[in-house]
C-alpha distance (Angstrom), angle and dihedral (degrees) to the residues before:
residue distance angle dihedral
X1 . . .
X2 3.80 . .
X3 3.91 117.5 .
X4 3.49 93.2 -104.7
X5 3.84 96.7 49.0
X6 4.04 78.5 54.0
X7 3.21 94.3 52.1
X8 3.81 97.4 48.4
X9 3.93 90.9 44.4
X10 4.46 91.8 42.9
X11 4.20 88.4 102.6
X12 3.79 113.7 35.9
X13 3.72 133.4 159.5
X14 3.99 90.5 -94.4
X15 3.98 93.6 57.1
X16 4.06 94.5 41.8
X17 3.95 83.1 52.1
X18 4.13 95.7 52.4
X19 3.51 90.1 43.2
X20 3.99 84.6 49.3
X21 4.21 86.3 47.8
X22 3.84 99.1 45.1
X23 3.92 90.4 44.3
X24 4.27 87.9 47.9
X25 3.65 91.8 51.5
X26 4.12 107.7 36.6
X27 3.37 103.2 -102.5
X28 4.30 105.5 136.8
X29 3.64 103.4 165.9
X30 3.46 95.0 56.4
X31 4.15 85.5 48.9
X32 3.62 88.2 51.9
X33 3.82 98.0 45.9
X34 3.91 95.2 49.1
X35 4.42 89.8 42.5
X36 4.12 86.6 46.1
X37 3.37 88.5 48.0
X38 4.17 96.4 60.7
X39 3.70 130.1 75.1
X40 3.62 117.5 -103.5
X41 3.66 86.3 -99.5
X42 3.86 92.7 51.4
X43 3.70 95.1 44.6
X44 4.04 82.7 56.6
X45 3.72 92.1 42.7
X46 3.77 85.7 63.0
X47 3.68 101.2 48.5
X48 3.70 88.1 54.6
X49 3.53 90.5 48.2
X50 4.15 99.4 53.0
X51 3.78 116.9 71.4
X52 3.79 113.0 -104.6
X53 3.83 106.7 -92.4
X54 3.67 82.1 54.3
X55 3.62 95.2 55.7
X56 3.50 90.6 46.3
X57 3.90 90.1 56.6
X58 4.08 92.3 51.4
X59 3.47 91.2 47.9
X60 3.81 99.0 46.8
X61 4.06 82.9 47.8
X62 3.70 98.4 40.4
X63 3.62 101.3 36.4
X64 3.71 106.4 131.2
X65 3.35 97.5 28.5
X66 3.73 98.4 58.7
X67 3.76 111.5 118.7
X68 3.77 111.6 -104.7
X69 4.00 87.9 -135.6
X70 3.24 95.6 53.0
X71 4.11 95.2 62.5
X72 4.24 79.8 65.5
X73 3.35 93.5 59.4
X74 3.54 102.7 55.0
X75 3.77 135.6 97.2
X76 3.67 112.8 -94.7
X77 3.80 101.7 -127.9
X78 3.92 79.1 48.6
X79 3.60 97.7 41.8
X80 3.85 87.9 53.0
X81 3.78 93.5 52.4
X82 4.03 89.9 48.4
X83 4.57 89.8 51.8
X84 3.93 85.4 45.1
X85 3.70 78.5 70.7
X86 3.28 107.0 44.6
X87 4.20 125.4 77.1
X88 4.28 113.0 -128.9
X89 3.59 80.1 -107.5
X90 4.29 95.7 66.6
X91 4.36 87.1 30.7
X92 4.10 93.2 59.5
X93 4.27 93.5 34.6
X94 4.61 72.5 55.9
X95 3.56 92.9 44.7
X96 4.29 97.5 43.1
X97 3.85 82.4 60.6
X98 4.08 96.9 51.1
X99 3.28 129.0 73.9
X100 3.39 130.0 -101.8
X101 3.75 100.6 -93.0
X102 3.74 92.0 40.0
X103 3.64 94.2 50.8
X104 3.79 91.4 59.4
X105 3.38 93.0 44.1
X106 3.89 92.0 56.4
X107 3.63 89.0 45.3
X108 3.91 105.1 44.8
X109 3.49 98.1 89.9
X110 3.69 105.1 39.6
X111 4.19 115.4 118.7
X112 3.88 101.4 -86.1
X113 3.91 88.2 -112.7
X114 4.00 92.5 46.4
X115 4.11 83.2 53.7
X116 3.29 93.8 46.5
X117 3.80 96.0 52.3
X118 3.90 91.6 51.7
X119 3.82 95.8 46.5
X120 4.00 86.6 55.0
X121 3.93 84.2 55.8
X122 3.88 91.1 58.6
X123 4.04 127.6 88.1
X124 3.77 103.8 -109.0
X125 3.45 96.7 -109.4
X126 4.39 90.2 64.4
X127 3.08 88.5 44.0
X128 3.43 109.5 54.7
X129 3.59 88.3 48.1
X130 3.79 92.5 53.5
X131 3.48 88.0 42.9
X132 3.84 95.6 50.5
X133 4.45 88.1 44.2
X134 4.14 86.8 61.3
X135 3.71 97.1 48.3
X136 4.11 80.9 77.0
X137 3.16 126.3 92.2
X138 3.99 119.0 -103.9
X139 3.34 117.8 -92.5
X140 3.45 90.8 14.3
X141 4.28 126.5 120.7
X142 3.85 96.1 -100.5
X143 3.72 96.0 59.8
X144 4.35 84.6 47.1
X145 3.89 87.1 48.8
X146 3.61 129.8 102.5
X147 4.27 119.2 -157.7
X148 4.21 86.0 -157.1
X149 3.88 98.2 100.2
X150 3.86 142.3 124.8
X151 3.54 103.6 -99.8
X152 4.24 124.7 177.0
X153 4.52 138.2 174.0
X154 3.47 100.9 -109.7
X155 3.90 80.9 -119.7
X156 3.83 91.8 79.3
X157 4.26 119.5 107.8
X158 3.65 114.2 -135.8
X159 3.70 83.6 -101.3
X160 3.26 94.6 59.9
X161 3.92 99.7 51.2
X162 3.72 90.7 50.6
X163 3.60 91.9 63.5
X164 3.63 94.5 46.8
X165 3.62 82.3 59.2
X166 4.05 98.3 51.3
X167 3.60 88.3 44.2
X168 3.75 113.6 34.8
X169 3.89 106.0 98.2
X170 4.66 90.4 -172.8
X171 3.92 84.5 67.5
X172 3.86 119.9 122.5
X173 4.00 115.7 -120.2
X174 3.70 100.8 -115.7
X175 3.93 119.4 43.2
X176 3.84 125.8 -179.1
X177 4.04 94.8 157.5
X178 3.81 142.2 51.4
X179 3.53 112.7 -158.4
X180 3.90 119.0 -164.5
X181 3.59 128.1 -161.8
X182 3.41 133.8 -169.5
X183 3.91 128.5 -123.1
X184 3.68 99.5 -69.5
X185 3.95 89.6 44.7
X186 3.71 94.3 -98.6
X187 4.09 113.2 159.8
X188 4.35 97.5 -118.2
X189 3.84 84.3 174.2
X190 3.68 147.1 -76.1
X191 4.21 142.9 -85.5
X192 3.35 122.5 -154.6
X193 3.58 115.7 -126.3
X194 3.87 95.8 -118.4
X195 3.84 87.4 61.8
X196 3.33 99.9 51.1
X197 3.27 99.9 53.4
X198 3.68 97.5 55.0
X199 3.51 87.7 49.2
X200 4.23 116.5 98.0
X201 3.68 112.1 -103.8
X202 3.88 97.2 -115.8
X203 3.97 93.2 58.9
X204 4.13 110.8 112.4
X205 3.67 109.5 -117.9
X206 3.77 95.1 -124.5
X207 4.10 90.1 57.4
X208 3.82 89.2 65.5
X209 3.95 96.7 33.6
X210 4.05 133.3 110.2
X211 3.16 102.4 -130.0
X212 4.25 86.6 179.6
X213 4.11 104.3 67.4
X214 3.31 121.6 145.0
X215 4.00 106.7 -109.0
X216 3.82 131.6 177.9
X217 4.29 135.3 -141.0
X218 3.18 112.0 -119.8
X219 4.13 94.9 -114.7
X220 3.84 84.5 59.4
X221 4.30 104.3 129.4
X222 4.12 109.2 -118.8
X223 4.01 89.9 -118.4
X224 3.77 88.7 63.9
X225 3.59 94.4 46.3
X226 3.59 93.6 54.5
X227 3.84 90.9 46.5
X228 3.69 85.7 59.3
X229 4.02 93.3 42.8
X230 3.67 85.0 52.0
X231 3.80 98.6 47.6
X232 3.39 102.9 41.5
X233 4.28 95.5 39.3
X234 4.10 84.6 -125.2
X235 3.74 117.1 179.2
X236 3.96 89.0 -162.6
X237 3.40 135.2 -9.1
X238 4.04 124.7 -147.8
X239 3.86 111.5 -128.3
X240 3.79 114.9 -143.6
X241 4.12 140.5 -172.6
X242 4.02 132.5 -115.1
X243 3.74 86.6 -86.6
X244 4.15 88.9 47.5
X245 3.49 97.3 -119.2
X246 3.93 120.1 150.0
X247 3.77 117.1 -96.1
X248 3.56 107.2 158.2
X249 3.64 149.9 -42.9
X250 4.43 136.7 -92.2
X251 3.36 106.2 -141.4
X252 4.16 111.6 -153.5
X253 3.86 93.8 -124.3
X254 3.91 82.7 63.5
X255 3.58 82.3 56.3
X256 3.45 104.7 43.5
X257 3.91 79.2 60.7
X258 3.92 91.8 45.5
X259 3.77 89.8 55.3
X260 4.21 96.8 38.1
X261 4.45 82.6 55.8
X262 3.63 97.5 42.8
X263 4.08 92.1 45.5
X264 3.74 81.5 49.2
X265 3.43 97.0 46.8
X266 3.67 96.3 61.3
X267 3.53 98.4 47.8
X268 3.34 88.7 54.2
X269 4.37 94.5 52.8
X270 3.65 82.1 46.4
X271 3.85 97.4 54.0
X272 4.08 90.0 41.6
X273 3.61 98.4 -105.4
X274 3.60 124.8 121.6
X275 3.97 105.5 -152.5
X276 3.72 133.8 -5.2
X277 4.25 105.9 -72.9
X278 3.52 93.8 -179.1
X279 3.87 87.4 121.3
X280 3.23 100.6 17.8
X281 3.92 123.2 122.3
X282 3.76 119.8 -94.5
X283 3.72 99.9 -110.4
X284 4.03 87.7 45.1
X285 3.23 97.3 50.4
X286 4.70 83.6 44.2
X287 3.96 81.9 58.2
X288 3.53 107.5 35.7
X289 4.24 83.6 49.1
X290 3.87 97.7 39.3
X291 4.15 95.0 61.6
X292 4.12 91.1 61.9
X293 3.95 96.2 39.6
X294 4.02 87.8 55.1
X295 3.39 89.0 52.4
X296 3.99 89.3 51.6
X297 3.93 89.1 43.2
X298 4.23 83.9 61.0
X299 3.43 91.5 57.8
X300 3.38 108.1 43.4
X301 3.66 86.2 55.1
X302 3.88 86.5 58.9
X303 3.54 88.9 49.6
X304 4.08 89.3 46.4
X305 4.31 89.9 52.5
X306 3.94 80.5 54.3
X307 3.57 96.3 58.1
X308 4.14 88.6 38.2
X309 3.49 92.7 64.4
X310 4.32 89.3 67.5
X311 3.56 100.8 41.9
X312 3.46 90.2 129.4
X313 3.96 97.7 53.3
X314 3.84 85.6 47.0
X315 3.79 88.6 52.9
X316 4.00 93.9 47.0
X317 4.17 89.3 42.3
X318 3.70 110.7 40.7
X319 4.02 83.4 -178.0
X320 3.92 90.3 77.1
X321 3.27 89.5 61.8
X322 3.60 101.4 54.6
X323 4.31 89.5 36.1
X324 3.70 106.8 54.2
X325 3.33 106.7 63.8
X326 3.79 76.4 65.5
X327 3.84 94.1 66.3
X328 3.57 95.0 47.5
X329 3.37 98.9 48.4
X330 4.07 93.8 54.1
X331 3.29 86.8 49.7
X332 3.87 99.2 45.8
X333 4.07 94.5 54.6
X334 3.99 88.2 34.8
X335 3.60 86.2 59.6
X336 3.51 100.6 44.5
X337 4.00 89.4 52.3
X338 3.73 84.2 58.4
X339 4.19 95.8 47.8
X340 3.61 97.0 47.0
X341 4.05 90.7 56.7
X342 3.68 88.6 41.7
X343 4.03 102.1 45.2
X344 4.22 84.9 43.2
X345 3.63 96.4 47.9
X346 4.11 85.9 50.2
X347 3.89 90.6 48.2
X348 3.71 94.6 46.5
X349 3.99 93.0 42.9
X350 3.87 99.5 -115.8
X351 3.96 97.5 113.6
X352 3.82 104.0 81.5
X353 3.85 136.9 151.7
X354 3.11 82.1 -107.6
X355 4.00 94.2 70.7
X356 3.46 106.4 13.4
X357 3.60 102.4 101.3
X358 3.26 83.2 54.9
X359 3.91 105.4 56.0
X360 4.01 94.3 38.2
X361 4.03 88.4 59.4
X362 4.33 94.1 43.6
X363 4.16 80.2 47.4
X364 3.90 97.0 52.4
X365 4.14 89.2 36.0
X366 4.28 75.7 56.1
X367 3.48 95.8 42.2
X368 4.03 93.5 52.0
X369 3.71 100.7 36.0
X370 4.01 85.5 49.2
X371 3.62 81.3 57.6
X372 3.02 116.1 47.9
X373 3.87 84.0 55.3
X374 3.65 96.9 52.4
X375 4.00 83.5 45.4
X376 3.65 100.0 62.8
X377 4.00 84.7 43.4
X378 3.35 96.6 58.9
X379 3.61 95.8 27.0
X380 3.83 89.2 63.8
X381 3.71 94.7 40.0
X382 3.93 90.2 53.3
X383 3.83 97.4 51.5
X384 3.91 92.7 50.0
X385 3.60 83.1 42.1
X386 3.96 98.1 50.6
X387 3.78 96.7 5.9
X388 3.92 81.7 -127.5
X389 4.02 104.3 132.9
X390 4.51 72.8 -178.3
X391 3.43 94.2 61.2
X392 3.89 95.3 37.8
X393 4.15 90.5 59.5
X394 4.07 88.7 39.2
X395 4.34 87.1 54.4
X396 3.79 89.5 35.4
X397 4.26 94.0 47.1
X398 3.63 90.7 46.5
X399 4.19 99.3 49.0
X400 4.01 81.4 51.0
X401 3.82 94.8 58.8
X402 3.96 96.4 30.3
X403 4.16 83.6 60.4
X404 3.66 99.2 42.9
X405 4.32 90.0 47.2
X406 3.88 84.9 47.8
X407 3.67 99.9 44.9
X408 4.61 81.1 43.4
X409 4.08 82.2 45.3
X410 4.02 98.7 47.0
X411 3.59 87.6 52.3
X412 4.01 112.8 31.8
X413 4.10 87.2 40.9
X414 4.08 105.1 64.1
X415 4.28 88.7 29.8
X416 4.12 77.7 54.3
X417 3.33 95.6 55.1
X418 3.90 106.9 29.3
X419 4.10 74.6 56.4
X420 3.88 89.2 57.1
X421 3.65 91.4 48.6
X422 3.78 96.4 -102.1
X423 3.87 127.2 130.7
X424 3.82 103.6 -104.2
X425 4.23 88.3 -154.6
X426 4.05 84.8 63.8
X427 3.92 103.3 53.8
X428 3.83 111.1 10.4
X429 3.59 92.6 100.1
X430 3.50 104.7 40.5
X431 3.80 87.8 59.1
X432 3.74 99.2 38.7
X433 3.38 86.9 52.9
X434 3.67 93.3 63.0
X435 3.77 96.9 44.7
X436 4.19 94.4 54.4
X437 3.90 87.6 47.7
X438 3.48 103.5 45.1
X439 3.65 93.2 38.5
X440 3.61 94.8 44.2
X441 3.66 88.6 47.8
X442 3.50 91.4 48.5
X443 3.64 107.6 44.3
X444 4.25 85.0 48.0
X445 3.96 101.6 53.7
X446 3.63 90.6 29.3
X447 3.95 102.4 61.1
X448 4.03 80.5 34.1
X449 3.39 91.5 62.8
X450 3.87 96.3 44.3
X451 3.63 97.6 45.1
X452 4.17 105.8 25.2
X453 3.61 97.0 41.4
């Protein structure tokens, strides 16, 4: 089996289940050895996996010989029920081992007095650099940033940097970039490491540097940084002040993260649910859950107060009854075809002024080719239904303008709102939904009642 396929395979049901067994019946060696025997990210996968008085039992038995890594890999309604049991003492001895980045990140959303106790645990040094990571702004570059890098005056030979290298004992494990600064620690560029080393010994640094990377301020959001990660193929990225001196350094594993939370993220919005409440509590997840279906209730009442207003056709036409939920529903999942292109070309940059005149009008030429399709189908299918060729062109006319107002909806709807400043993933489909049924609704009973009544 290749080492990916053992990778993929290194927690299965089996081993959750003997670690389940030997916990049930005593047996803590054989815990430890199968836990010691995982990655960091298996040992996480595992806690995830086992229900929560379980967890609580590995944790109270494994507690300081947990792997530091494998608190960054967790989920964070998890991850907070595995610090609850942990002292300050057990979270800082964690965060000495982690990097700079991850050691805010583990941090962030401890209790202010909880943080505070750890970060008195800490040797200065740690924790002013901790310290200094949380004084950004979430989501922002200087919590992504790690201070471990290879750093050198632009004065320096070759030579000279090599040795700093061989000797240096601060400098991270994996390095892909030098970055050189000039007196006043001001980033002048970088040099990859491959260069370098085929370059002679005697050659000045700044001969073989580029002086024109990419670099990022500190305040910069994470989406943007991964935007640039992804645009310019970056394998890190240094992150700088006002006054463009070097601070630190985005690594692209952060950003592989970055981009895996965002993605998530939106599907989420989309779906109505704020954060991922896979192991969340019950009445969390109730809460969290209840906010987005009251918002869905209000509309479907608007929908309702739609339908209200031709009682009396529905009464006359028993048909209408039984159709119209047909109209609404082509237009519900047309729509939602339309929004998910629209709110991922806005996340990933590719909806601009610039081409959006363009991509409403090939969405609404969608939206009524798709429907004039679907209205001959259904058309046809009504009158040898019903053996009404009325009723056929009143289904058929209404699916035609309930997909062109969706397609118009699933576009003008999240560039609306990402115009008003609000995240188009969040609301989109709240409100489309309320333009495909009440215009479905009312393009159905309406040309019913003109033309069947």
């Amino acid at each position: 089996m290749s080492a990916e396929g053992d990778l993929l395979d290194e927690v299965t049901p089996e081993l959750v289940r003997r670690i389940e067994a030997a916990l049930a019946d005593g047996k803590t060696e054989e815990v430890r050895d199968l836990l010691e025997g995982l990655s960091p990210t298996g040992q996480a996968a595992v806690l995830e996996q086992v229900s929560e008085h379980q967890r609580d039992a590995l944790v109270a038995l494994l507690k300081r010989d947990l792997d530091p890594e494998m608190l960054t890999e967790l989920d964070e309604d998890v991850r907070d029920d595995v610090l609850d049991q942990l002292d300050s003492k057990d979270i800082a001895a964690a965060a000495r081992e982690l990097e700079t980045d991850d050691a805010v990140n583990l941090l962030e959303d401890l209790p202010e007095d909880e943080r505070q106790e750890v970060l008195a645990e800490l040797p200065a040094a740690d924790r002013a650099e901790i310290e200094s990571g949380l004084a950004y702004p979430d989501d922002s570059a200087g919590r992504l940033m790690q201070r471990s890098l290879v750093k050198v005056p632009d004065s320096w030979s070759v030579g000279q940097v090599i040795d700093h290298c061989r000797e240096a004992t601060d400098l991270p494990e994996d390095v892909y970039d030098i970055f050189v600064v000039d007196q006043w620690g001001r980033l002048s560029g970088s040099v990859p490491l491959g260069r370098m080393l085929r370059t002679k010994r005697p050659v000045p640094i700044l001969d073989i540097v580029d002086p024109d990377i990419p670099s990022v301020p500190a305040t910069a959001d994470q989406a943007e940084v991964a935007h640039l990660f992804r645009d310019k193929n970056l394998v890190s990225c240094p992150v700088v002040d006002e006054d463009r001196r070097l601070l630190g350094v985005i690594m692209v594993d952060d950003i592989v993260d970055v981009i895996d939370e965002e993605a998530e993220e939106d599907l989420l919005k989309m779906g109505g649910v704020a954060s991922d409440d896979m192991h969340a509590s019950t009445v969390r997840t109730v809460r969290l859950r209840a906010i987005w279906l009251a918002v869905n209730l209000l509309t479907a009442v608007i929908a309702s107060l739609v339908i209200g207003q031709f009682e009396n056709a529905i009464e006359k036409i028993v048909a209408l009854a039984v159709l119209m939920p047909i109209v609404a529903s082509m237009g519900g999942n047309a729509g939602t075809q339309t929004v998910t292109v629209a709110v991922r070309a806005l996340a990933m940059g590719e909806l601009t002024g610039a081409n959006m005149l363009r991509f409403i009008a090939k969405e609404v030429a969608v939206g009524g080719l798709n429907g004039i399709i679907f209205a001959i189908c259904m058309g046809g299918a009504v009158v040898a239904w019903y053996h009404d060729w009325r009723l056929g062109a009143v289904i058929g006319a209404a699916m035609i303008c309930n997909l062109v107002a969706a397609a118009l909806g699933g576009t003008l709807i999240p560039l609306g709102l990402q115009k008003f400043g609000v995240d188009p993933a969040v609301s989109s489909t709240v409100f489309l939904t309320t333009v495909t049924d009440v215009i479905g609704f009312l393009a159905f009973l309406g040309l019913a009642t003109i033309f069947l009544l």
